[in-house]
C-alpha positions in Angstrom: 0.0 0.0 0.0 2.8 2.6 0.8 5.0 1.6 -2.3 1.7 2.3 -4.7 1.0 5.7 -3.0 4.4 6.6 -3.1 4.4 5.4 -6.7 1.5 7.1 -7.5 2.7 10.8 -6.0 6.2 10.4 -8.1 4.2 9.4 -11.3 1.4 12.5 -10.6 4.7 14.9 -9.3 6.3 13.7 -12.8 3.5 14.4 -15.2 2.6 17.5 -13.0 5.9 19.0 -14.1 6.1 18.0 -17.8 2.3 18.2 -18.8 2.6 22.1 -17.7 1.9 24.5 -20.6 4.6 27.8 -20.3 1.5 29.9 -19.6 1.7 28.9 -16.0 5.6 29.6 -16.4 5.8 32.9 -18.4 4.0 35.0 -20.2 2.6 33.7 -23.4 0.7 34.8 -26.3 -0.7 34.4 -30.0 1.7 35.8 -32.7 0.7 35.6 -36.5 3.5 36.7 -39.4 2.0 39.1 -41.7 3.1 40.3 -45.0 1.9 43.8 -46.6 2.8 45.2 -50.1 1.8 49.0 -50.5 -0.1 48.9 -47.2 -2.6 46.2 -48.4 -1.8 43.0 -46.4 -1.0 40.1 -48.5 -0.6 37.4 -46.7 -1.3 35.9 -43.1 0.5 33.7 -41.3 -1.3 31.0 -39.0 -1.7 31.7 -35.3 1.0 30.6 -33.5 1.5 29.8 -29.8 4.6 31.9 -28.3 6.0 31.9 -24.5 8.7 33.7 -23.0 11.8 34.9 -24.6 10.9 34.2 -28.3 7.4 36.0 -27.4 8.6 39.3 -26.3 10.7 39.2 -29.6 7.9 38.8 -31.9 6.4 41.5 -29.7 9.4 44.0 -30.5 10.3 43.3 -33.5 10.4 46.0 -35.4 9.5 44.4 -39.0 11.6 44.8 -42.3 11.4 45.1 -46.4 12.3 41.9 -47.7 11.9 43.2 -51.4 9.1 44.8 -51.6 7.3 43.6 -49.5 6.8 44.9 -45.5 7.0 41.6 -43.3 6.0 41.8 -39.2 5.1 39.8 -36.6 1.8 40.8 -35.1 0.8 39.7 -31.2 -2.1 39.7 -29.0 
């Protein structure tokens, strides 16, 4: 009986730990890359999940011209 509860809290404490998403770690949001040509938006990019360090720099980036076209990362 101990050895199965003991078993039991190492296999919850285990899944506990890797099941976590990072929005009970850090902050997290929705980032989609969009692409505009003479201000009209051309394409869309799916929602994506970010946490963390590579959200904030989505968040920040400042966008660039890659040819002619205007390409940012736009965040909720």
């Amino acid at each position: 009986m101990k050895r199965r509860f003991i078993g039991f809290s190492s296999g919850f404490a285990l899944m506990t730990i890797f099941i976590t998403g990072c929005e009970f770690l850090e902050d997290c949001g929705t980032c989609e890359y969009v692409k505009y040509r003479d201000g009209v938006e051309v394409t869309r990019g799916s929602p994506t999940p970010f946490c963390g360090d590579d959200y904030y720099e989505k968040l920040n980036d400042p966008g660039r011209y890659i040819d002619d076209t205007w390409a940012i990362w736009e965040c909720d």
